[in-house]
Phi, psi and omega in degrees: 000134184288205179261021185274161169262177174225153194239096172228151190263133170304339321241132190210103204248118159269080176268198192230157177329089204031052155272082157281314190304283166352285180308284192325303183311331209261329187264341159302311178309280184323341170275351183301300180320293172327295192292319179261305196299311205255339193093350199315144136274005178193137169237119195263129195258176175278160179308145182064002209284005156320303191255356201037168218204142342277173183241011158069208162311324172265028156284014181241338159336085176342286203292009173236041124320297209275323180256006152280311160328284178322283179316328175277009159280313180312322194272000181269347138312342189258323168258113199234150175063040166185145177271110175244141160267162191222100155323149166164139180291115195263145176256115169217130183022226206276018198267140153224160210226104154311042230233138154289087187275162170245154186226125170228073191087045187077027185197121167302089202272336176217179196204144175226154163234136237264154149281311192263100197256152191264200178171039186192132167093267154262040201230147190213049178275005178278337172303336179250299177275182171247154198283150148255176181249326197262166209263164179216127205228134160206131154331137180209028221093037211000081181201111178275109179258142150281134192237115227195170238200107163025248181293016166273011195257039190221350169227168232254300184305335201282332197260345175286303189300005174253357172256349161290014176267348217125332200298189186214313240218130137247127136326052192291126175227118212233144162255046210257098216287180167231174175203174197312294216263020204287297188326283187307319169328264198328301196268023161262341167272344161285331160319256192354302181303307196307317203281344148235046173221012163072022185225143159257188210233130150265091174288124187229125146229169210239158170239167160116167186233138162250067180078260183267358174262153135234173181226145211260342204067267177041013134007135156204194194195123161277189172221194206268343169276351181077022178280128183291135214201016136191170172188129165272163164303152199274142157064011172226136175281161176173185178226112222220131177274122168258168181222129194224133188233084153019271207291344196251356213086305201318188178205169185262201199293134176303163186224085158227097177315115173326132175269152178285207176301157095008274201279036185221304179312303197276319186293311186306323161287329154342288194289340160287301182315334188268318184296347189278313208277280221289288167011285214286308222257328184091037196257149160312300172192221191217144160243133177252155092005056195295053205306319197098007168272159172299339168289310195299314189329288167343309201282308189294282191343297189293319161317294206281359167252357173263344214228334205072144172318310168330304212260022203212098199264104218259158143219102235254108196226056191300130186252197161294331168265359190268148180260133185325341202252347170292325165311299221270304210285335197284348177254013167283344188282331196286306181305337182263030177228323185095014179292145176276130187225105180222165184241143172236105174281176209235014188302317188310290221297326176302331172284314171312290182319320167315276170356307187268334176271351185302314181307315156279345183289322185056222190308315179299148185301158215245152191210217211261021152303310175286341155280278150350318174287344157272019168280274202305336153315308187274337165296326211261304169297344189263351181277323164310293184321305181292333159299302202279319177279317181088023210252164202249133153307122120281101196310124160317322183296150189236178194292004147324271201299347179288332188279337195235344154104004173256073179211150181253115212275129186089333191252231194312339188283322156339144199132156181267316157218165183204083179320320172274011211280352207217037208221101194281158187307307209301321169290342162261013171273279157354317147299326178268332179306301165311319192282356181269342186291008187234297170198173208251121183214354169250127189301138200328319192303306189320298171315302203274335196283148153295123181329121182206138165288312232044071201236325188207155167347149204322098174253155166195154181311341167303332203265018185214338205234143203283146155319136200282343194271341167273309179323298190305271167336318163299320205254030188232304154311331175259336155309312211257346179209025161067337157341123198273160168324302166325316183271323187268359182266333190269357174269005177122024213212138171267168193295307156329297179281311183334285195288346167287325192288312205260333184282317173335312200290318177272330136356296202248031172295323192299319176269017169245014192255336162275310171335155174282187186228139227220144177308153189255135193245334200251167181297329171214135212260163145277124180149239177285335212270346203189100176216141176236159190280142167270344175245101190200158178227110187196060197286331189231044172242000000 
């Protein structure tokens, strides 16, 4: 084999959830794009992408047998003068297969079946496929490339057995949700690989958000030393190239994008999940709940950075506790974004309700009955307004409050997405700060006041939740890494907040299990990534 290189393409695609016609276009285009714009020889698509991923349950749909077929006939007519892979769910009787085809000039020439199926956290694949065993090697320009599947590249057999087939070249073609620290997972586990199997490694991931996922892109490529050699950019589709010279390791110039912040990653995945959410679902636009807290101030930003300001309807529902100034700042904001901003006060109908309920409340004294019904009042106007308009609730709430139940079932919890759902109180300060680093559009005031429902007379989140800066590391040791009580008491945390925080947490399983569903940004989300039973006793584990 000489010294030539091969030239592959990324194709790093926001497809969508069964639009297989949809998908198929995206991926012609994109081969075009490789094949005339870049010179590529081969362009490689993310796991699944036909069909988009994951698809769950409707991998049982009598009819998308017949219309993964169809489509991959097209495209195997379509795609010409370039070698492409295809994610896609393969059908043999009753078996389905995660599987990959190459496609070249009208002939399917090779075909993988995924090995490694995952089966923890949001991923649930064994309910559907079947594993495969053999490695899959195809030609190119005497240059033996290999093709391997999202989670065989996490374990060690699958990329050893294509290079004791031959390979030179490997392929990854990924479905790879994202979370803050994931970019370093990954290209510290393709170092890994490349340098022990001699190979070099090529990553495709897909971007755009799917209900409780978002997917980041960050395509990348090592070379056979575990030197990074390309990345694409995080959260934009494209098609982005390496040029790999097989037989030396070597590679042509890196292409690698600075990785950004943290906090310029998790708002920028917001902010894809929600234009994705809302898009896709067919909604006109989104209503928020403008309260003048940092959460909702948080919501509209994103909203109104995903969707434009125009498509984004702010609403002020002010009570007997809200203070003038919660008022004044949520529209100032709504006014420096161009969001429609209007107030509906919630006084009347909280006195009428009073009203109706005193013959049974009678004497007692009023606690968070009379709270929650004003919640539920702005749930019940902010549910109306989406009927009458069609524009979809975005629920407010962030993982603090979802985790510990300080939210109101019916109320503020009302919504369609909940954009902040995986998002700790201590991230969303952190997020409006940033997010002011671009331009200044959530007011300061909004940042510096102290948290408050406004629910009763100078309330303040203190007066029921340990400081969020405490709060937040308990629920994240005990949620996000499972830490027993016992452990998270030995990290410096008194015991007294340890154990109200972990009972809080199991209390209140019942009401996220109702909650919308909202992205996942941290290594374990509440929703598919992270399920416990509501009826359990597992008070001191």
């Amino acid at each position: 084999m000489g010294e030539s290189s091969l030239r592959i393409a990324l194709a790093q695609l926001n497809v969508w959830v069964g639009d297989i016609e949809g998908n198929a276009r995206q991926m012609i285009e994109a081969a075009a794009t490789a094949r005339d714009r870049d010179g590529a020889d081969i362009v490689a698509f993310p796991e699944m992408a036909l069909l988009g991923y994951p698809p769950d349950d409707l991998l049982l749909r009598r009819g998308l047998p017949g219309a993964i077929e169809s489509a991959l006939a097209l495209l195997t007519e379509r795609l010409a003068g370039i070698t492409a892979i295809v994610g896609y769910p393969e059908y043999v009787d009753d078996v389905i297969y995660n599987a990959a085809v190459v496609i070249r000039d009208g002939e399917r020439i090779a075909h993988y079946r995924k090995q490694c199926l995952p089966n923890y956290g949001v991923f649930d694949e064994r309910r559907h496929y079947r594993a495969g065993e053999s490695p899959c090697i195809f030609e190119l320009d005497s240059h033996r490339v290999g093709v391997t599947i999202c989670e065989d590249i996490w374990e060690q057999g699958p990329a050893a057995q294509a290079k004791a087939a031959g390979a030179e070249v490997l392929i990854n073609l990924n479905a790879s949700p994202f979370h803050v620290e994931k970019q370093a997972e990954r290209e510290g586990l393709l170092a890994k690989r490349a340098q022990a199997n001699d190979l070099a490694i090529c990553y495709v991931n897909c971007v755009g958000g799917q209900d409780e996922l978002v997917f980041d892109g960050r395509s990348c490529a090592v070379d056979r030393s575990g030197q990074l050699t390309l990345r694409a950019p995080a959260f934009e589709s494209g098609v982005f190239c390496v040029d790999t010279q097989a037989q030396s390791g070597t590679q042509g110039a890196p292409s690698i994008v600075a990785e950004e912040s943290d906090e310029a990653l998790v708002y920028d995945a917001l902010v894809r999940a929600t234009r994705d959410y809302v898009d896709r679902n067919g909604f006109p636009g989104a209503l928020i709940g403008a309260s003048g807290g940092i959460d909702s101030a948080l919501a509209m930003a994103i909203a109104a950075d995903a969707l434009g300001g125009e498509r984004v309807w702010a609403v002020s529902m002010p009570s007997r506790y809200t203070a003038d100034i919660s008022n004044v700042d949520a529209a100032e904001q709504a006014e420096r974004m161009g969001v429609k901003y209007d107030e509906l006060p919630i006084e009347a109908g909280f006195t009428a309700l009073l009203d109706t309920l005193a013959p049974l409340f009678g004497d007692r004294e009023p606690d968070t009955a009379e709270e929650n019904l004003q919640s539920r009042i702005r749930g019940a106007l902010l549910m109306s307004l989406s009927n009458k308009f069609g524009h979809v609730v975005l629920a407010t709430g962030n993982k603090s409050e979802m985790a510990v139940g300080y939210a109101t079932l019916y109320g503020d919890m009302c919504g369609g997405f909940a954009p902040l759902k995986d998002v700790y109180k201590t991230w969303v300060y952190r997020l409006a700060k940033f997010r002011n680093t671009r331009s200044d559009v959530i007011p300061e005031r909004v940042i510096t006041r102290p948290p408050s429902a406004e629910l009763r007379a100078d309330q303040a989140d203190t007066d029921t939740l340990p400081e969020y800066d405490v709060l937040d590391p308990i629920i994240e040791a005990y949620v996000e890494q499972a830490e027993s009580i016992e452990g998270i008491c030995e990290r410096g945390f008194a015991e007294e907040d340890v154990r109200q925080v972990a009972g809080l947490i199991r209390r209140n399983e019942y009401k996220r299990r109702q909650a919308a569903p909202g992205p996942k940004v941290t290594r374990r989300a509440f929703g598919r990534d992270r399920r416990y039973p509501i009826t359990a006793v597992y008070g001191d584990l």
